[in-house]
PDB file with one MODEL, atoms N, CA, C and O in Angstrom:
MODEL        1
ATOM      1  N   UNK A   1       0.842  -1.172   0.000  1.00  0.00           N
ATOM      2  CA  UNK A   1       0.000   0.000   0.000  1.00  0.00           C
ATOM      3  C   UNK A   1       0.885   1.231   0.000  1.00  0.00           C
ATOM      4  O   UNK A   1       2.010   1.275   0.497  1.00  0.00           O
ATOM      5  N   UNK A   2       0.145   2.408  -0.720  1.00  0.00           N
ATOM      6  CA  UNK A   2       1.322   3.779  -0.482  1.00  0.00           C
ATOM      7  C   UNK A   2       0.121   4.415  -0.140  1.00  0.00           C
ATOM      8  O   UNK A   2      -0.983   3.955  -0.430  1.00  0.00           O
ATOM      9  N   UNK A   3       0.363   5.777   0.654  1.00  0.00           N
ATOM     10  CA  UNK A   3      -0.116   6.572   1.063  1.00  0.00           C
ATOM     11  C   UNK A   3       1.033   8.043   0.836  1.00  0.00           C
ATOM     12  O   UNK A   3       2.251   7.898   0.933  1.00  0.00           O
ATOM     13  N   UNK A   4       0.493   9.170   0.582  1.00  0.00           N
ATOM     14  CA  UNK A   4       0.870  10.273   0.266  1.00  0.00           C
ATOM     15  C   UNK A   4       1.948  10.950   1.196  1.00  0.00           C
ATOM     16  O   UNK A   4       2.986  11.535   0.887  1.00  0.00           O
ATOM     17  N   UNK A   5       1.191  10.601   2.861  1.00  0.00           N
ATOM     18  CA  UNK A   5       2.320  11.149   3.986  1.00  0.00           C
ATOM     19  C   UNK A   5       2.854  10.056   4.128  1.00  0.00           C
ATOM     20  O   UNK A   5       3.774  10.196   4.933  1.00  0.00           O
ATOM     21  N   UNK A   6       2.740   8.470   3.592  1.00  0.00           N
ATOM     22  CA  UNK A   6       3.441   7.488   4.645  1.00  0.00           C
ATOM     23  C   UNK A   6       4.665   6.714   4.151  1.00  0.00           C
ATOM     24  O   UNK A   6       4.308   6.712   2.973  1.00  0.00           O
ATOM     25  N   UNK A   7       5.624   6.171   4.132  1.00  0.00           N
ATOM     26  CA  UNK A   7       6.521   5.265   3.224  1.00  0.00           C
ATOM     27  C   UNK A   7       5.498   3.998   3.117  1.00  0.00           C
ATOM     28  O   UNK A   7       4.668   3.591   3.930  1.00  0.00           O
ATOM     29  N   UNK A   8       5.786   3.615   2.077  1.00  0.00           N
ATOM     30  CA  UNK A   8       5.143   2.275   1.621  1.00  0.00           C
ATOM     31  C   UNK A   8       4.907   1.291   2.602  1.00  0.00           C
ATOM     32  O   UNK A   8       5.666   1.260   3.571  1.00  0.00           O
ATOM     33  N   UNK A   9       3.707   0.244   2.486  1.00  0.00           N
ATOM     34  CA  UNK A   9       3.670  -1.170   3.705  1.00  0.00           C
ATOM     35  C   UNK A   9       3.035  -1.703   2.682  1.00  0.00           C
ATOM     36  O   UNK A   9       2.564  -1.348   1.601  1.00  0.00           O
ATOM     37  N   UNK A  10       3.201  -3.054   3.592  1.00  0.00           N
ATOM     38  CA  UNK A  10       2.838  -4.292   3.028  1.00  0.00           C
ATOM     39  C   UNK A  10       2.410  -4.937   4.056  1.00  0.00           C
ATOM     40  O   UNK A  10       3.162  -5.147   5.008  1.00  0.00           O
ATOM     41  N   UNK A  11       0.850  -5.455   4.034  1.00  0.00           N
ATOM     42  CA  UNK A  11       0.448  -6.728   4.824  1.00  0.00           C
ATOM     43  C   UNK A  11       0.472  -8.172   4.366  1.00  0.00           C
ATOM     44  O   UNK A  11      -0.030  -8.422   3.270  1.00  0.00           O
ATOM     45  N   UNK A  12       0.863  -8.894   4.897  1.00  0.00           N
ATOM     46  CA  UNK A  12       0.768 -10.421   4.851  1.00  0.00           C
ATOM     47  C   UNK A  12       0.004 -11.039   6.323  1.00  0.00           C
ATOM     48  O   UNK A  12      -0.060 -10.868   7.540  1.00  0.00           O
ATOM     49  N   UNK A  13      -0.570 -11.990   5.044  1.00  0.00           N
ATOM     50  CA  UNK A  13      -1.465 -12.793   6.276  1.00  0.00           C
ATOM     51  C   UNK A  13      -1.390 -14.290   6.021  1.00  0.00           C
ATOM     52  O   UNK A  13      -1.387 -14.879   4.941  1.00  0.00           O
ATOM     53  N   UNK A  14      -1.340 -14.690   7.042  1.00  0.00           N
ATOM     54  CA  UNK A  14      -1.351 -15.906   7.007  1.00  0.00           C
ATOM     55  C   UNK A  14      -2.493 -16.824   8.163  1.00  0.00           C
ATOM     56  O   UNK A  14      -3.097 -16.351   9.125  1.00  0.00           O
ATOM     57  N   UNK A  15      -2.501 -17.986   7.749  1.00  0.00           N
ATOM     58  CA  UNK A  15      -3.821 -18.994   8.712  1.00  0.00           C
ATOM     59  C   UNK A  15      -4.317 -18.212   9.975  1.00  0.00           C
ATOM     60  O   UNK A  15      -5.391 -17.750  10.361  1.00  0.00           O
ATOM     61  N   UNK A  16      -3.042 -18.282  10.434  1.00  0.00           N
ATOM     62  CA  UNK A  16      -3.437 -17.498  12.088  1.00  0.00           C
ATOM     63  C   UNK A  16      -2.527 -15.850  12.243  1.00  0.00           C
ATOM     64  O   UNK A  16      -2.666 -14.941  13.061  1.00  0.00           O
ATOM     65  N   UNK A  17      -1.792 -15.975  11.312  1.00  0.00           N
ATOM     66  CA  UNK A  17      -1.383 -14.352  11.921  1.00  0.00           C
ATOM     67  C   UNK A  17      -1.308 -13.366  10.210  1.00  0.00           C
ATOM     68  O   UNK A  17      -1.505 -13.566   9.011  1.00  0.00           O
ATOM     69  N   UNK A  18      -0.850 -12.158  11.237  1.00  0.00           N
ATOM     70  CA  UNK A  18      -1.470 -10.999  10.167  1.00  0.00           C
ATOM     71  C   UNK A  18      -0.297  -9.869  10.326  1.00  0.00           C
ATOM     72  O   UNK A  18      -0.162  -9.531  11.502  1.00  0.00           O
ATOM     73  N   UNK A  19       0.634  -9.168   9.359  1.00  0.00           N
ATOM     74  CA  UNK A  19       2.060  -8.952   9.720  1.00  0.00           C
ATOM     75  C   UNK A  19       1.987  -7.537   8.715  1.00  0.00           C
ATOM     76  O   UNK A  19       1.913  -7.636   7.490  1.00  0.00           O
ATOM     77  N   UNK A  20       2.010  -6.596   9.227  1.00  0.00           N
ATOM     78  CA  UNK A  20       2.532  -5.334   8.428  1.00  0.00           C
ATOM     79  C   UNK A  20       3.647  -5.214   8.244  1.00  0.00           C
ATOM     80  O   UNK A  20       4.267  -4.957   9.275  1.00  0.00           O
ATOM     81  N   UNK A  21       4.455  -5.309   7.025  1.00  0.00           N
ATOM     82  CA  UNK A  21       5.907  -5.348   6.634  1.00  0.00           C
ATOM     83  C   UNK A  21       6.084  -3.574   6.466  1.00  0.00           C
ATOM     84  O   UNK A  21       5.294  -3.151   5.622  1.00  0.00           O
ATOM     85  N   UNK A  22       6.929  -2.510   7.078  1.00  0.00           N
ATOM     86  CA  UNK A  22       7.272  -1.462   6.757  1.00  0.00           C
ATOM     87  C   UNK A  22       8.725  -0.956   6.738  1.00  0.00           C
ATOM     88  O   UNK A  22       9.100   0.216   6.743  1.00  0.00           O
ATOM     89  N   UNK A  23       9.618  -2.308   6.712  1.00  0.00           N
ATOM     90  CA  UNK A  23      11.218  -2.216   6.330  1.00  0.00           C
ATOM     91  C   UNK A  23      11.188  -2.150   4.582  1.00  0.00           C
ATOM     92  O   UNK A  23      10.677  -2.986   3.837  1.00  0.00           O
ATOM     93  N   UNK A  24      11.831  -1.010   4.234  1.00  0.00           N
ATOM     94  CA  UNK A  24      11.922  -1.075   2.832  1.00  0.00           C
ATOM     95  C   UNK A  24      12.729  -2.349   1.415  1.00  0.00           C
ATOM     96  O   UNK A  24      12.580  -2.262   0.197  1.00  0.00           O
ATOM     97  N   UNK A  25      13.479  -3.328   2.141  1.00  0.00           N
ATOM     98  CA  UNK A  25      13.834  -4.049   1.552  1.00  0.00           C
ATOM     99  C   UNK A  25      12.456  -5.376   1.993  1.00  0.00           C
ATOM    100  O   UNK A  25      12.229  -6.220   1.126  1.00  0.00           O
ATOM    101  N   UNK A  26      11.853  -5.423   2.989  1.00  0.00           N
ATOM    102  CA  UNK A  26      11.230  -6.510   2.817  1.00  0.00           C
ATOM    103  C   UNK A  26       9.441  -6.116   2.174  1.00  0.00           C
ATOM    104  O   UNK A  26       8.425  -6.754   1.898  1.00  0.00           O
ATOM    105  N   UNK A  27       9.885  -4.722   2.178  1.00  0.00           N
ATOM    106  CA  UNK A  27       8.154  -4.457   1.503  1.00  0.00           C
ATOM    107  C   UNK A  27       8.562  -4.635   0.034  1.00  0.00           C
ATOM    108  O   UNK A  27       7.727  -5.227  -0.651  1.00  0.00           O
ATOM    109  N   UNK A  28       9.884  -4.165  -0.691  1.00  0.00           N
ATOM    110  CA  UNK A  28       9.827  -4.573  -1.877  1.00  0.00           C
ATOM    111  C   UNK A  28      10.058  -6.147  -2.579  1.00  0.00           C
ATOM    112  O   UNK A  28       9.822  -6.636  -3.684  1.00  0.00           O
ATOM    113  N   UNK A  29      10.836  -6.793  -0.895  1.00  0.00           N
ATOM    114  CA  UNK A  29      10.316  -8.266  -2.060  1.00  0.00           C
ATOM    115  C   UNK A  29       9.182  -9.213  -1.724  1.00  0.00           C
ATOM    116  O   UNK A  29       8.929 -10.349  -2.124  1.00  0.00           O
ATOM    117  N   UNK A  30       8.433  -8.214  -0.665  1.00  0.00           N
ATOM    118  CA  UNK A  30       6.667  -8.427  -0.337  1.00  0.00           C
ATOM    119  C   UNK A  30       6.018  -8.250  -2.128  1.00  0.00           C
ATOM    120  O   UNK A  30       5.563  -9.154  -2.829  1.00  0.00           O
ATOM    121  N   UNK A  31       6.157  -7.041  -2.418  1.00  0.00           N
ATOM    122  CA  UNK A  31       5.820  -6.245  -3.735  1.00  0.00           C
ATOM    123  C   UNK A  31       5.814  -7.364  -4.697  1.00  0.00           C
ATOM    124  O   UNK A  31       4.836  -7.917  -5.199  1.00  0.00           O
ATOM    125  N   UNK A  32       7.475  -7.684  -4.924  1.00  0.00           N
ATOM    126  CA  UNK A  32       7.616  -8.628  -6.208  1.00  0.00           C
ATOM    127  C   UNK A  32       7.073  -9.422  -5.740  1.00  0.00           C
ATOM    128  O   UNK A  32       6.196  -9.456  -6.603  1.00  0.00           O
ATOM    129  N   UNK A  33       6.692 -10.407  -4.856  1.00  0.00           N
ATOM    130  CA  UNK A  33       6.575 -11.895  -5.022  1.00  0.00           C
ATOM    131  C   UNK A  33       5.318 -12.079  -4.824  1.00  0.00           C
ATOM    132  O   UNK A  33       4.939 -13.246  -4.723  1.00  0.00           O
ATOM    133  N   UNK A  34       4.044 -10.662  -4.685  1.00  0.00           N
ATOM    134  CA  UNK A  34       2.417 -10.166  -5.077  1.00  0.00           C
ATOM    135  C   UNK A  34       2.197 -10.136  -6.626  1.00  0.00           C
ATOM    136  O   UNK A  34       1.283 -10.583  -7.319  1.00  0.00           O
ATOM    137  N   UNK A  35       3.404  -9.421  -6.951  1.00  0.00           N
ATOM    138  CA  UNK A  35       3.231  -9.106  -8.486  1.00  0.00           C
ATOM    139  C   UNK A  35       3.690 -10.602  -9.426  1.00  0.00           C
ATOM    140  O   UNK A  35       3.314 -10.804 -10.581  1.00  0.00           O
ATOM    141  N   UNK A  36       4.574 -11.546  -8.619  1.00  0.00           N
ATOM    142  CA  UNK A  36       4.788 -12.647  -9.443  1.00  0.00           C
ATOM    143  C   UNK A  36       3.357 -13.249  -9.318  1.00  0.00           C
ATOM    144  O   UNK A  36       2.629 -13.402 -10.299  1.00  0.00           O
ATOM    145  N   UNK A  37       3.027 -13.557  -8.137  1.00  0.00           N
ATOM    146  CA  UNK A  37       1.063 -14.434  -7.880  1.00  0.00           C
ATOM    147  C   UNK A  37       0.454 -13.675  -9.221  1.00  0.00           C
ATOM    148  O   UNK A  37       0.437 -14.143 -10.360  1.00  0.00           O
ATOM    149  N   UNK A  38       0.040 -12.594  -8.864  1.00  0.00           N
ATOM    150  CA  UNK A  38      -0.963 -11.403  -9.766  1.00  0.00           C
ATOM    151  C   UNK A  38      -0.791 -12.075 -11.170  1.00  0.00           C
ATOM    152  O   UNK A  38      -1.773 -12.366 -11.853  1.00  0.00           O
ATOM    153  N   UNK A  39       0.794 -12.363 -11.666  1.00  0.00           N
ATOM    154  CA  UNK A  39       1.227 -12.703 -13.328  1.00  0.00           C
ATOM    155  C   UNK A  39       1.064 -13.967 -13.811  1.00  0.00           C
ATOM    156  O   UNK A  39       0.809 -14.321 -14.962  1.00  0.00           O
ATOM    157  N   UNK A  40       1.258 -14.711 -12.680  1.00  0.00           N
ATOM    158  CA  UNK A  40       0.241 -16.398 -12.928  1.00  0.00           C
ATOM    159  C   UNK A  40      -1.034 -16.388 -12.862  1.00  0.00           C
ATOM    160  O   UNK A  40      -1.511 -17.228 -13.625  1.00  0.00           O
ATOM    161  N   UNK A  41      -2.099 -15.582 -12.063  1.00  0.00           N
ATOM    162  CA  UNK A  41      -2.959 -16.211 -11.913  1.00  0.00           C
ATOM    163  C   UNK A  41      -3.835 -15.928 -13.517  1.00  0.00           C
ATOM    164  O   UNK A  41      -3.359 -15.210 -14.396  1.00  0.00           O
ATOM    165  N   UNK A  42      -5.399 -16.778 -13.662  1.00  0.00           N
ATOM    166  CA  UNK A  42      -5.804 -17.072 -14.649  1.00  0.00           C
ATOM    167  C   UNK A  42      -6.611 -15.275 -14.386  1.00  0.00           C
ATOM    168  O   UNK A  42      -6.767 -14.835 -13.247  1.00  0.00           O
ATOM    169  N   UNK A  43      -6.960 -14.598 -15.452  1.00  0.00           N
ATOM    170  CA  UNK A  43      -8.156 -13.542 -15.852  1.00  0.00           C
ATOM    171  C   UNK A  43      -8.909 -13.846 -15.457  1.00  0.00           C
ATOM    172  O   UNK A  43      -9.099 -15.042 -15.237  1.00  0.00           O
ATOM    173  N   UNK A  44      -9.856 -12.781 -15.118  1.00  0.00           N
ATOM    174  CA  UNK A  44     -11.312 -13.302 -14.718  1.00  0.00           C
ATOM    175  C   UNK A  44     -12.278 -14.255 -15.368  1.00  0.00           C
ATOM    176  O   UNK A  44     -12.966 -15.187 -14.950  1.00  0.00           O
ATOM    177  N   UNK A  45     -12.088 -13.702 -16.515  1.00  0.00           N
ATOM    178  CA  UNK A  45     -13.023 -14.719 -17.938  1.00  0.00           C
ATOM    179  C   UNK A  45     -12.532 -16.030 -18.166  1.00  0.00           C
ATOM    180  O   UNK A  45     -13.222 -17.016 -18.421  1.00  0.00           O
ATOM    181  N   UNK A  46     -10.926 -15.965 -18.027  1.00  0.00           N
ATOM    182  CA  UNK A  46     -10.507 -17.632 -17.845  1.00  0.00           C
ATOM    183  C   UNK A  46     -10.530 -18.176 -16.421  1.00  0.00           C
ATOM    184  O   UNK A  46     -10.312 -19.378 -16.264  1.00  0.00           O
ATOM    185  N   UNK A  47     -10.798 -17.324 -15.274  1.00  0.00           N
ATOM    186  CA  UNK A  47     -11.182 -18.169 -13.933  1.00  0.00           C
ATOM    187  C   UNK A  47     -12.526 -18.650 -14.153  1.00  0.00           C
ATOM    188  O   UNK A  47     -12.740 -19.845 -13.952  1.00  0.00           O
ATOM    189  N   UNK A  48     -13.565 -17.816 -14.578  1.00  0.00           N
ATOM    190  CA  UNK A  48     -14.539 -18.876 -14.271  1.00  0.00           C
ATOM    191  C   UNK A  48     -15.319 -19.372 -15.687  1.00  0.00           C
ATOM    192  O   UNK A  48     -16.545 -19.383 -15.805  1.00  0.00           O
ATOM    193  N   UNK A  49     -14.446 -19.744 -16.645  1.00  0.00           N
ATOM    194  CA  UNK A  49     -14.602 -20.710 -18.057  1.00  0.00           C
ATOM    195  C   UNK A  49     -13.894 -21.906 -17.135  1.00  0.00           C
ATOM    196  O   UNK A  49     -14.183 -23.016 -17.580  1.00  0.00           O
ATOM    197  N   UNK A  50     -13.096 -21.945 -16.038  1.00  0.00           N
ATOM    198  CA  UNK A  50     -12.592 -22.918 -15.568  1.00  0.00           C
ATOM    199  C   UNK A  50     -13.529 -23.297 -14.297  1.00  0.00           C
ATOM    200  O   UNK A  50     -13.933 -24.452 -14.161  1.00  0.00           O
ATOM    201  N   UNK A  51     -13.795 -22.461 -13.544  1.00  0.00           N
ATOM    202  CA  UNK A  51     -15.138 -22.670 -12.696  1.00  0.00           C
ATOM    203  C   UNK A  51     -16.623 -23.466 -13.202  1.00  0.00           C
ATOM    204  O   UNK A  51     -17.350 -24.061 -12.406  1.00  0.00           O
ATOM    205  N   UNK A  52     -16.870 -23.356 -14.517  1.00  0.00           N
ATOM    206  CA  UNK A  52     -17.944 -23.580 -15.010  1.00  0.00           C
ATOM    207  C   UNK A  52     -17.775 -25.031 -15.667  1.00  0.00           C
ATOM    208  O   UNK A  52     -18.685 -25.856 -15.579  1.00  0.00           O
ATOM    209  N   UNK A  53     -16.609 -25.300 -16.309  1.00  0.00           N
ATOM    210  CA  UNK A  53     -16.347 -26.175 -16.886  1.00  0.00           C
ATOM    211  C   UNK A  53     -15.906 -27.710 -15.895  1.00  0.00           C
ATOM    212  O   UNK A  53     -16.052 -28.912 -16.115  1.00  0.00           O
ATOM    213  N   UNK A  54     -15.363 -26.978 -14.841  1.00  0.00           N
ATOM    214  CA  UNK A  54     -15.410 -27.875 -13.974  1.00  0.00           C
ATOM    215  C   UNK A  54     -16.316 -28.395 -12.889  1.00  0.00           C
ATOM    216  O   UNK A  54     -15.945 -29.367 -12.231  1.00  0.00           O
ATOM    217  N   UNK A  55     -17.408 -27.854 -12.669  1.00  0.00           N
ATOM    218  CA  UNK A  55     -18.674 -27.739 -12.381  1.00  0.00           C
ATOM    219  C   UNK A  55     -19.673 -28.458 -13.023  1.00  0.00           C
ATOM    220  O   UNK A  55     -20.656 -28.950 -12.468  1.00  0.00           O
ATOM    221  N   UNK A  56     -19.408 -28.506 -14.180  1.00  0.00           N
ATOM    222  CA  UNK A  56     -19.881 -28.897 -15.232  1.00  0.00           C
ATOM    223  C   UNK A  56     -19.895 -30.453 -15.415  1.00  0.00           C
ATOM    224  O   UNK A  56     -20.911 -31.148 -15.389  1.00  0.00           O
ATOM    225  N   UNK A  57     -18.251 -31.015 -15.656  1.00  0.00           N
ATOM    226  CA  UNK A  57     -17.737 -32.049 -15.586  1.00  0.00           C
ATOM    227  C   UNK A  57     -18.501 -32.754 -14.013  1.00  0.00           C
ATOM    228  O   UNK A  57     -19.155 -33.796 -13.970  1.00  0.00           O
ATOM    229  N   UNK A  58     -18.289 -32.145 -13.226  1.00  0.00           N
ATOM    230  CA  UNK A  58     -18.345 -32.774 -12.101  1.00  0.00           C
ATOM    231  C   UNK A  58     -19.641 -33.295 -11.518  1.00  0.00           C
ATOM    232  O   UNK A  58     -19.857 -34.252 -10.774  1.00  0.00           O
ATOM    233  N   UNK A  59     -20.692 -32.115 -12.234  1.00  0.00           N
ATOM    234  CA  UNK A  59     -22.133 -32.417 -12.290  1.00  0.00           C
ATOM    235  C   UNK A  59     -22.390 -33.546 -13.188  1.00  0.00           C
ATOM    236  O   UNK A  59     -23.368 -34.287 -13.089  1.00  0.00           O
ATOM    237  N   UNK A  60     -21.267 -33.663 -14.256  1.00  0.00           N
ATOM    238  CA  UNK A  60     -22.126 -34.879 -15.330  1.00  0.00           C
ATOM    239  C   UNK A  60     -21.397 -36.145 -14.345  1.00  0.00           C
ATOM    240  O   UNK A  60     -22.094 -37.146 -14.179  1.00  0.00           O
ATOM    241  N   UNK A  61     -20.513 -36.128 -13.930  1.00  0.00           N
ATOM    242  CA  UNK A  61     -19.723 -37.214 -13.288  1.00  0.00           C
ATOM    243  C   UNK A  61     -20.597 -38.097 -12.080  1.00  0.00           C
ATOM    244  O   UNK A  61     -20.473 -39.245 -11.650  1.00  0.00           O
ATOM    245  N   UNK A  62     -21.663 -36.819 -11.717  1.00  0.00           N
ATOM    246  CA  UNK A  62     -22.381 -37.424 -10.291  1.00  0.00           C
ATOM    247  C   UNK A  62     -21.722 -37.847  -8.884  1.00  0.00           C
ATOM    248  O   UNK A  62     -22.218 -38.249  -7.831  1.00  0.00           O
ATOM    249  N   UNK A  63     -20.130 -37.540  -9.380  1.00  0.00           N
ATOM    250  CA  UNK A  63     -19.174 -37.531  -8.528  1.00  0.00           C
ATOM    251  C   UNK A  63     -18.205 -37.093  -8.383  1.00  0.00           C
ATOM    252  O   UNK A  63     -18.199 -36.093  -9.100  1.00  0.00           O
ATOM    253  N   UNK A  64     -16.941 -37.206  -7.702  1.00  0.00           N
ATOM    254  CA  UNK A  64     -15.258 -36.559  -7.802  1.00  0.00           C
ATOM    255  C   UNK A  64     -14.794 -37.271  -8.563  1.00  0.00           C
ATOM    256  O   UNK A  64     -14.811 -38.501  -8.529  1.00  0.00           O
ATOM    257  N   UNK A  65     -14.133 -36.311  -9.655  1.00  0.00           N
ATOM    258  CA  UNK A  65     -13.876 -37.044 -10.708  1.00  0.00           C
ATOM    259  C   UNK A  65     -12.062 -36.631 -10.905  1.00  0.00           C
ATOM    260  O   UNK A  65     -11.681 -35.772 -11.700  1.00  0.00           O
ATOM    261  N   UNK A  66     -10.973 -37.564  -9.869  1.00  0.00           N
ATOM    262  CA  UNK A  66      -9.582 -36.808  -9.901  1.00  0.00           C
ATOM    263  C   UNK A  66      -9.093 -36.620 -11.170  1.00  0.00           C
ATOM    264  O   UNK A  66      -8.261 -35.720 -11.057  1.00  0.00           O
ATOM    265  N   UNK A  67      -9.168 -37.085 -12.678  1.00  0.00           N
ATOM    266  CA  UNK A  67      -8.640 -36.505 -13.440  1.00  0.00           C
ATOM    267  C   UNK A  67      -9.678 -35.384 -13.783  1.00  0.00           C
ATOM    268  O   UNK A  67      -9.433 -34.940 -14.904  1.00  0.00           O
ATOM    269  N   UNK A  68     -10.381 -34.988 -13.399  1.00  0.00           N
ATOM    270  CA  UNK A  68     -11.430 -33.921 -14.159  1.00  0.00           C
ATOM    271  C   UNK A  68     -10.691 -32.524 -13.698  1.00  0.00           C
ATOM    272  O   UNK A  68     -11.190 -31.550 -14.262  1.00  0.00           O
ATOM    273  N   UNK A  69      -9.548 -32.189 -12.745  1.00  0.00           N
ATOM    274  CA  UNK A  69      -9.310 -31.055 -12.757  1.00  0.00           C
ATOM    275  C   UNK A  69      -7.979 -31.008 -13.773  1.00  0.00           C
ATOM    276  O   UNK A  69      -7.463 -29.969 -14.185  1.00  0.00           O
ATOM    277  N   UNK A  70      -7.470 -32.588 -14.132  1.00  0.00           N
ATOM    278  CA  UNK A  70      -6.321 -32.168 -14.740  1.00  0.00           C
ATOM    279  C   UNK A  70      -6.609 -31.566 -16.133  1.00  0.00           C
ATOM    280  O   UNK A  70      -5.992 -30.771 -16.842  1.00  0.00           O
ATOM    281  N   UNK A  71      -7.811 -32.258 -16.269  1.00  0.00           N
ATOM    282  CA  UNK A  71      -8.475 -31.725 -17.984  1.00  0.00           C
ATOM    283  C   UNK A  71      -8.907 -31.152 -18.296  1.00  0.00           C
ATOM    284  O   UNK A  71      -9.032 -30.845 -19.481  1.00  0.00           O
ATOM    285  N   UNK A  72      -9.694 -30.382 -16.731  1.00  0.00           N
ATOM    286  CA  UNK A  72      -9.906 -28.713 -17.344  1.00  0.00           C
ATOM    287  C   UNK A  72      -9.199 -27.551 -16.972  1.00  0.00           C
ATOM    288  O   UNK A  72      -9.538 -26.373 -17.086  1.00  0.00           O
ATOM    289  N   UNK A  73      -8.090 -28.084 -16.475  1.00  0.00           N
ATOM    290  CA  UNK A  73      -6.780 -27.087 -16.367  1.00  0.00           C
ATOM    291  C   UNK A  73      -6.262 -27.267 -17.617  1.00  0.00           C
ATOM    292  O   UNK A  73      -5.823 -26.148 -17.881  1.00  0.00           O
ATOM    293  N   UNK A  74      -6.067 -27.885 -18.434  1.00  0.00           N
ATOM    294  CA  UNK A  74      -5.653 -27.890 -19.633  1.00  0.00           C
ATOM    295  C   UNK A  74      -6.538 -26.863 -20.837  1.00  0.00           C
ATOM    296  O   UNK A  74      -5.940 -26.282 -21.743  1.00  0.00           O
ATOM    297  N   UNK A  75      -7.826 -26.794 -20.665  1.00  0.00           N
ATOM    298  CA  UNK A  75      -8.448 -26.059 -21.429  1.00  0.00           C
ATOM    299  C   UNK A  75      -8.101 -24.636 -22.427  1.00  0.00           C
ATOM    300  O   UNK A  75      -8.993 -24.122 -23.102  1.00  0.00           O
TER     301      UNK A  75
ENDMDL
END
């Protein structure tokens, strides 16, 4: 996060705890390694073409179907 009067922070959270980073070397490789997640993850329109499709599968399956996520991760 930046703010106008403040130097930069970074929160991380985890299961049980919750950590404001405001040392400048660990908020920037807080930064990069948000912005690496952000660059993998799927678009909205390809998250839920993958939501639907697997939903889908799983409804025709009538059950858990373990290769059904490998095949619509492939999509």
């Amino acid at each position: 996060m930046r703010f106008a009067d403040q130097p930069p922070m970074a929160y991380v959270e985890g299961l049980f705890t919750g950590l404001c980073i405001e040392a400048p070397d660990q908020y920037e490789a807080a930064r990069d390694r948000y912005d690496m997640a952000r660059s993998a993850a799927l678009s909205l329109d390809h998250s839920m073409h993958f939501i639907l499709k697997y939903e889908e599968r799983w409804a025709n399956a009538g059950r858990s179907d373990e290769r059904g996520l490998a095949e619509v991760q492939s999509l």
